[in-house]
C-alpha positions as CSV (number, residue, x, y, z in Angstrom):
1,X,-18.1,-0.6,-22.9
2,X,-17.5,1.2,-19.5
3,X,-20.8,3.4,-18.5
4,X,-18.2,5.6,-17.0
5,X,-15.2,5.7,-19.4
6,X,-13.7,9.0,-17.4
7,X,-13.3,6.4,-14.7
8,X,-11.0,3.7,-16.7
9,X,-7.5,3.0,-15.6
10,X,-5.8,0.8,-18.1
11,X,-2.8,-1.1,-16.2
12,X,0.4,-1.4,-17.6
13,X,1.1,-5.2,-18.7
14,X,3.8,-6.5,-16.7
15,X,5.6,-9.9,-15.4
16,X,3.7,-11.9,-12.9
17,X,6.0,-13.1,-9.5
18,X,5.5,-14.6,-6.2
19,X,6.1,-12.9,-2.8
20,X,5.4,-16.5,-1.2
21,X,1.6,-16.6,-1.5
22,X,0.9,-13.2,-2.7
23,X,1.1,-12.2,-6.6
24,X,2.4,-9.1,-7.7
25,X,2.3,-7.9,-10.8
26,X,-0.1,-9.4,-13.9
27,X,-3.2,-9.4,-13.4
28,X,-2.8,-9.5,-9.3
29,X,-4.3,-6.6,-7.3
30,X,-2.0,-4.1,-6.3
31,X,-0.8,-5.2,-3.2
32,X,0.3,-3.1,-0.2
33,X,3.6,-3.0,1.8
34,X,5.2,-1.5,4.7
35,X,8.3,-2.1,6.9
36,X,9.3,-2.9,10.5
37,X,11.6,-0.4,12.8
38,X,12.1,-2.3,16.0
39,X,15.3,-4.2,16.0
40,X,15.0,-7.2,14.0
41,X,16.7,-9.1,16.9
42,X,13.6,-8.4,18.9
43,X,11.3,-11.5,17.7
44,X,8.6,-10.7,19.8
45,X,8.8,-7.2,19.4
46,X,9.0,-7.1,15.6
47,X,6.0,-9.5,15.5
48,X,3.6,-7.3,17.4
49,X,3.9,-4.8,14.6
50,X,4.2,-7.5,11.6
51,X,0.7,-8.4,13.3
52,X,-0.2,-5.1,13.7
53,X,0.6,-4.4,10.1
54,X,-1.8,-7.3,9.2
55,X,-4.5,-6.7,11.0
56,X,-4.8,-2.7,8.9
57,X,-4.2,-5.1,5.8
58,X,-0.9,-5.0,4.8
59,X,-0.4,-7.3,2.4
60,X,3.6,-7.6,2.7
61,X,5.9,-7.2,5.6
62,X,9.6,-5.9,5.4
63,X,11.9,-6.3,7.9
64,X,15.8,-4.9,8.1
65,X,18.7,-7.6,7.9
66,X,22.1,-5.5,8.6
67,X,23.6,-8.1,10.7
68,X,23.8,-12.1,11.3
69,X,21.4,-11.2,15.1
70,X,18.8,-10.2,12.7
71,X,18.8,-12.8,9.9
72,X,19.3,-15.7,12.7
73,X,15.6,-14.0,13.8
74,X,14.7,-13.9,10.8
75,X,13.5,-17.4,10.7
76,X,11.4,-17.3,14.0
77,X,9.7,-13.9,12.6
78,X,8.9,-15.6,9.4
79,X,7.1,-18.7,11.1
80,X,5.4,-16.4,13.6
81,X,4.2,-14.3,10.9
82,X,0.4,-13.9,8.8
83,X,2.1,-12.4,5.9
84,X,4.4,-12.8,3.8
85,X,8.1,-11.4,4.7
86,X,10.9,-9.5,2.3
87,X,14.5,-9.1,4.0
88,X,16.2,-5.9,3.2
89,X,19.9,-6.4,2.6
90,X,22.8,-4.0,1.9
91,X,25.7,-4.5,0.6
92,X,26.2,-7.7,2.3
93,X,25.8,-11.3,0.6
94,X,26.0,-13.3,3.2
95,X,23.2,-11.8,5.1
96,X,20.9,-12.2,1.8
97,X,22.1,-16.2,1.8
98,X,21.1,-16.2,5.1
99,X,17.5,-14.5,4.9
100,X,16.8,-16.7,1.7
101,X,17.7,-19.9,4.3
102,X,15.5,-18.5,7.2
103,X,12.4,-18.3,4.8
104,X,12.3,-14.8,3.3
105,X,9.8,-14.8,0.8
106,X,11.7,-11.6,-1.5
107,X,15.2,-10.3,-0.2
108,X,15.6,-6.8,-1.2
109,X,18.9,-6.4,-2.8
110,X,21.0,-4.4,-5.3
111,X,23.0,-7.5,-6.9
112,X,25.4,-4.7,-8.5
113,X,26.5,-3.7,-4.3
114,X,27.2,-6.9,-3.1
115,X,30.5,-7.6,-4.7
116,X,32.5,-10.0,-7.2
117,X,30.2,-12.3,-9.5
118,X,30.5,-15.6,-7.9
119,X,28.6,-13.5,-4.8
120,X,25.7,-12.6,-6.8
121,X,25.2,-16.4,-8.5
122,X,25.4,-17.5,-4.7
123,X,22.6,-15.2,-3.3
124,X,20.3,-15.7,-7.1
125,X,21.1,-19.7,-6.3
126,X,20.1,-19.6,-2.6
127,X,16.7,-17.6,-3.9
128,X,16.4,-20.0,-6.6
129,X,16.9,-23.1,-3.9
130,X,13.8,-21.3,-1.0
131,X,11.4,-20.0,-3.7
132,X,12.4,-16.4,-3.3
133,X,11.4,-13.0,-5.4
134,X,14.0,-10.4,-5.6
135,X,13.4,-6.1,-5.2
136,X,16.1,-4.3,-6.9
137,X,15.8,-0.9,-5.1
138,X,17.2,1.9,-6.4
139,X,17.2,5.0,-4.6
140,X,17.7,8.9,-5.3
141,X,19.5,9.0,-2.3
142,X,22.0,6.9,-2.4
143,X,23.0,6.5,-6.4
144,X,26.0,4.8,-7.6
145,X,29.1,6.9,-7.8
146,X,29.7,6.8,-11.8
147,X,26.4,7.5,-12.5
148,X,26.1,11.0,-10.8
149,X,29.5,11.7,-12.4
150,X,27.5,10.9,-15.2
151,X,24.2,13.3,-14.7
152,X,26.2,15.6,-11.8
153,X,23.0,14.9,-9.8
154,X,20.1,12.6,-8.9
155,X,17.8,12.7,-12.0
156,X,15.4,10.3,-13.7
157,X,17.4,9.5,-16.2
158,X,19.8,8.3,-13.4
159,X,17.9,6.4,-11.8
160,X,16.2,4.3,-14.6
161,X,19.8,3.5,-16.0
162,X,21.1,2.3,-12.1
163,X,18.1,0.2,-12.1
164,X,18.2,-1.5,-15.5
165,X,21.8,-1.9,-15.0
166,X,21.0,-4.3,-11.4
167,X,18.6,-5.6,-13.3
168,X,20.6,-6.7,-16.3
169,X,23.2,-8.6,-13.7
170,X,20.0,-10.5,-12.3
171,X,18.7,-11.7,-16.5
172,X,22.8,-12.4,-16.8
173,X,22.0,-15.1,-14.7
174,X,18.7,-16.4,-15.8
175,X,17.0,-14.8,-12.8
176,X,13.8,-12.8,-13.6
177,X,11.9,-13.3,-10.4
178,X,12.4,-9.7,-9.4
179,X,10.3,-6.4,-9.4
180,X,12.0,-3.1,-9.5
181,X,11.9,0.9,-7.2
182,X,12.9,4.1,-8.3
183,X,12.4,6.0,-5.5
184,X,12.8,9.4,-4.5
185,X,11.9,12.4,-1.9
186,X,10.7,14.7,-4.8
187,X,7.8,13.5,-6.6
188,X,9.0,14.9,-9.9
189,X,11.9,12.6,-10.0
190,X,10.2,10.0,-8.7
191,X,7.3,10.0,-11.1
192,X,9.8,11.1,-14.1
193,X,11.7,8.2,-13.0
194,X,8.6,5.4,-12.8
195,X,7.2,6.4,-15.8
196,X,10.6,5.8,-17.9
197,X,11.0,2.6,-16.4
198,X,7.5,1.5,-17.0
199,X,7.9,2.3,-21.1
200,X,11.8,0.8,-20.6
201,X,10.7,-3.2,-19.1
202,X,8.2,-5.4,-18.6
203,X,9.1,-6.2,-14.6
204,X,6.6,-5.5,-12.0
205,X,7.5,-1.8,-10.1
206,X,7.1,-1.0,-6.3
207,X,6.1,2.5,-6.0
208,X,6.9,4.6,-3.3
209,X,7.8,8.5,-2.2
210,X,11.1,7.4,-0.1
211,X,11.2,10.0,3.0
212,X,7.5,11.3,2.2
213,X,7.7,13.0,6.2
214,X,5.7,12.6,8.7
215,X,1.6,11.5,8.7
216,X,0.5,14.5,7.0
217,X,2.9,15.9,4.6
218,X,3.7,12.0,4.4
219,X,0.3,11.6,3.0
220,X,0.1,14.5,0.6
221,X,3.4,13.6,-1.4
222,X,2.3,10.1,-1.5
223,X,-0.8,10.6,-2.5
224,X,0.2,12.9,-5.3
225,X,3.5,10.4,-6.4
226,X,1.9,6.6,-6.1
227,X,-1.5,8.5,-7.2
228,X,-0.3,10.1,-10.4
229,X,1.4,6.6,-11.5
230,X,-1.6,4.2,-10.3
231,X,-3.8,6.7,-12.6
232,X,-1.5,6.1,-15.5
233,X,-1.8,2.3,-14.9
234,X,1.7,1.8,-13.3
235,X,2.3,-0.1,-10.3
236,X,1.8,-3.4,-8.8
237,X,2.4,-2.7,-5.3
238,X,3.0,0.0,-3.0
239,X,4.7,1.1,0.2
240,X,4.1,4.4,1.9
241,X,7.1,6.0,3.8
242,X,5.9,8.3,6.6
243,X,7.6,8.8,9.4
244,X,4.5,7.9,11.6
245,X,3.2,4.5,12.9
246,X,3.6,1.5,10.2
247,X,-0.2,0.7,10.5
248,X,-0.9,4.1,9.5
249,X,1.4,3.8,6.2
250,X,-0.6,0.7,5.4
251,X,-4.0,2.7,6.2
252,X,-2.8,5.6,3.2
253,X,-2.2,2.7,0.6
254,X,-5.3,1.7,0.9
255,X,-6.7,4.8,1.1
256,X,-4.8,6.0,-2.2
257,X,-5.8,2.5,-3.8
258,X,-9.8,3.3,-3.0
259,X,-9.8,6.7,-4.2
260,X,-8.6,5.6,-7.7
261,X,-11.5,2.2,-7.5
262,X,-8.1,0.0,-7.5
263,X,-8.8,-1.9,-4.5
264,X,-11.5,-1.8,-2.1
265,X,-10.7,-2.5,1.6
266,X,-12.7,-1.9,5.2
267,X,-15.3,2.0,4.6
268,X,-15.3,4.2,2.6
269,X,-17.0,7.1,3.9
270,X,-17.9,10.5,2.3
271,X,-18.8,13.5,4.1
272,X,-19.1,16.7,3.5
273,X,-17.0,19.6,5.2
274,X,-19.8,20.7,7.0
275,X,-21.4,24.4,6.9
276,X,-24.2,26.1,9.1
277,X,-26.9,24.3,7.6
278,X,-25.7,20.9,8.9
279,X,-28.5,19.2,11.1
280,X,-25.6,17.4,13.6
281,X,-22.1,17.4,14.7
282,X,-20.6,16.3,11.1
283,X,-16.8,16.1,11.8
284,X,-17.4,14.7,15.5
285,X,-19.5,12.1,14.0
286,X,-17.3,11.4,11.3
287,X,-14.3,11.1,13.6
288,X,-16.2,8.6,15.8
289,X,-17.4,6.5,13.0
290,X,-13.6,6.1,11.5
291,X,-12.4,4.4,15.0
292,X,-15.4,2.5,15.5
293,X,-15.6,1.0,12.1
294,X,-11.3,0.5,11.6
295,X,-12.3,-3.2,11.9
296,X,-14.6,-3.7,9.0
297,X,-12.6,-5.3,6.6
298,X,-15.5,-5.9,3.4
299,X,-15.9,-3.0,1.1
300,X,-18.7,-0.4,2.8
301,X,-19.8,2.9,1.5
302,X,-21.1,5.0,3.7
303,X,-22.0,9.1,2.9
304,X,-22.5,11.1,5.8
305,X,-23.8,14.6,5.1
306,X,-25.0,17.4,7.1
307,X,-28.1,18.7,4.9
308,X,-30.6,17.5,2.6
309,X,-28.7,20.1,-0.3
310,X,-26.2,17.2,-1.1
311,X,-27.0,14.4,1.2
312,X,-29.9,12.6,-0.8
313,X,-27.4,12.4,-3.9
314,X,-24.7,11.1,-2.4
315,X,-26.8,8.7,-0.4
316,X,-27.7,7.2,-4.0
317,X,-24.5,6.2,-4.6
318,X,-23.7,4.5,-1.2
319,X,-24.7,1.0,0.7
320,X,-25.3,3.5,3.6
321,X,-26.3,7.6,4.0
322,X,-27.3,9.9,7.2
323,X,-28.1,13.1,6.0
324,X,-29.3,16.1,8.8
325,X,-32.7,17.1,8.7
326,X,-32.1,20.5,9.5
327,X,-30.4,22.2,12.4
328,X,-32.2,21.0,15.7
329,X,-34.7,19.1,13.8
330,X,-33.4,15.7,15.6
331,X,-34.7,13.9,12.2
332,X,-31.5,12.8,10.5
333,X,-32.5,10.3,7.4
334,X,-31.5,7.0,6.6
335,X,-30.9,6.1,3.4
336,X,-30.0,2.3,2.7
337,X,-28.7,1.2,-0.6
338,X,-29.6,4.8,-2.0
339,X,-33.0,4.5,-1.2
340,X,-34.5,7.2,1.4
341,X,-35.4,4.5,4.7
342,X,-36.1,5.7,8.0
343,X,-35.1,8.6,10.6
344,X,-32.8,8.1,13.7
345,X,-32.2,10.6,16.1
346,X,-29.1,12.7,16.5
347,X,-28.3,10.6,19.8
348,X,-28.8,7.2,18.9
349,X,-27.2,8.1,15.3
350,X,-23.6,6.5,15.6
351,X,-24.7,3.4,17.2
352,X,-27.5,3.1,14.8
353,X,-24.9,3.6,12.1
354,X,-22.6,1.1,13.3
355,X,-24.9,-1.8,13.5
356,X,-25.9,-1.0,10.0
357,X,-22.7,-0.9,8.3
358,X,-21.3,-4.1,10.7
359,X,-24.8,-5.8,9.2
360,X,-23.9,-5.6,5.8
361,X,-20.3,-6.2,6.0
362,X,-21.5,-9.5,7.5
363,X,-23.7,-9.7,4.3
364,X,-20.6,-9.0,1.9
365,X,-18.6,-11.6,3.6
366,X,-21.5,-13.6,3.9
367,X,-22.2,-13.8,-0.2
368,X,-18.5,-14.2,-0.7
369,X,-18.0,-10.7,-1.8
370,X,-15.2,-9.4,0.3
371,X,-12.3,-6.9,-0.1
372,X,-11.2,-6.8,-4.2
């Protein structure tokens, strides 16, 4: 039995597939995603922010495939690449057979937009033939024609029944190596829309708030979207849409995934929102610590707290905790795997806190404990 039971997510039980080396879906963490926007053409380009990508810990990179410039890059980004790569397709087949040739690990295509039949058994034989996954991704935005004759408008209901309907084309053909989106800009439909699939199939979903906006609106409706449908145990990995740098989409995800004890990734700091009894510069320190720490990969917690009213307690639950020792005492308090430690000295504090938290990431990694 869980100590803390209010804390339990129950996943829902879904399909297992491969994105080349990376598992989604199962028992496989909940991996995270985001996409290129330089021109696909551009090799070198395109690379510096699949690398970029990587290096915050995405997981999964997409990349745009509208024309036969980009799939014929395709194959020099996939080699050049730390991650594995999925190849968005519309509407055209060819370009799919092509991205499946190049090394695409996943091609993300609506099999019911890409024409006759013989088409689709061509693109599911050329995944079957390179060891590629499939995304069928439905969007409010962009709906079939009968079905919003059928509902008069996006809806839930509409997009469940446009994605079970690519999907059914895919199981037609003995294909099953696919997971499934229902996005959406509103996070009602969205949700609405996740949660009916989840009770309607077994496949593994890619959650997402299509158009979210920019980093901070971006972050709220995704946060409130992927968060509500990790909490009820749907999901198996995610992509963040914000119209803002791709590393920082990546950056959210995990963020989202941490809050909820899903996955743990690079520090987690707690602070407090500072008040007039804090002993030091709360937010600047706070500020400082998240740049100089953005490379610590291994799972660190780390509370930093203004005042010995909270700070002691939260200490006790972090690897690492500062808390003030009252304002222009100079006598900050160390606490080191919750257990009161030493003072440091508001001007040596950050350093002091770096070399702490960099010494026991090297310990995590060390004992083979690393990001879950």
């Amino acid at each position: 039995m869980s100590l803390r039971p209010y804390r339990n997510i129950t996943r829902r039980t879904s399909r297992k597939i491969m994105v080349g080396p990376v598992a989604v879906g199962g028992d496989a963490p909940i991996s995270v995603q985001t996409m290129t926007n330089t021109l696909t053409s551009d090799v070198e380009g395109t690379l510096e922010q699949i690398r970029r990508a990587a290096e915050a810990g995405a997981d999964i990179v997409r990349v745009s495939c509208p024309d036969e410039a980009a799939t014929q890059a395709l194959r020099e980004i996939v080699r050049g690449s730390p991650v594995p790569i999925v190849a968005d397709i519309h509407f055209h087949y060819k370009r799919a057979i092509e991205a499946a040739e190049a090394g695409a690990a996943c091609l993300r295509i609506n099999p019911g937009n890409i024409g006759a039949p013989e088409r689709v058994r061509e693109v599911i034989q050329a995944a079957r033939d390179h060891g590629c996954s499939m995304r069928i991704g439905v969007n409010a935005g962009s709906l079939d024609k009968h079905l919003l004759e059928k509902y008069g408008e996006p809806c839930p209901e509409a997009l469940v029944e446009s994605a079970l309907e690519h999907a059914r084309i895919l199981e037609d053909n003995d294909f099953r190596e696919f997971k499934i989106s229902v996005k959406a800009s509103n996070v009602f439909m969205a949700v609405a829309a996740y949660r009916g699939l989840a009770s309607a199939c077994d496949y593994p979903l890619h959650l997402g708030i299509t158009e979210a906006g920019g980093l901070r609106r971006g972050t709220v409706q995704s946060a409130m979207g992927i968060g509500a449908l990790l909490w009820d145990g749907i999901g198996d990995t995610l992509r963040v849409s914000l119209t803002a740098d791709i590393a920082e989409e990546v950056k959210v995800g995990f963020d989202i995934l941490k809050a909820l004890d899903l996955r743990h990734r690079g520090v987690k700091i707690v602070s407090c929102p500072t008040c007039a009894r804090q002993g030091f510069d709360v937010v600047k320190t706070v500020e400082t610590l998240e740049t100089r720490l953005a490379h610590i990969s291994a799972p660190v917690t780390v509370s930093i707290l203004g005042c010995v009213v909270n700070g002691p307690g939260e200490a006790r639950e972090t690897m690492i905790g500062i808390t003030g020792g009252g304002v222009g005492a100079d006598r900050n308090r160390v606490y080191i795997g919750g257990v009161s430690d030493h003072n440091v000295g508001s001007a040596e504090m950050i350093d002091h806190i770096v070399e702490l938290v960099e010494a026991k990431a090297a310990e995590i990694e060390t004992a083979g404990q690393g990001e879950v």
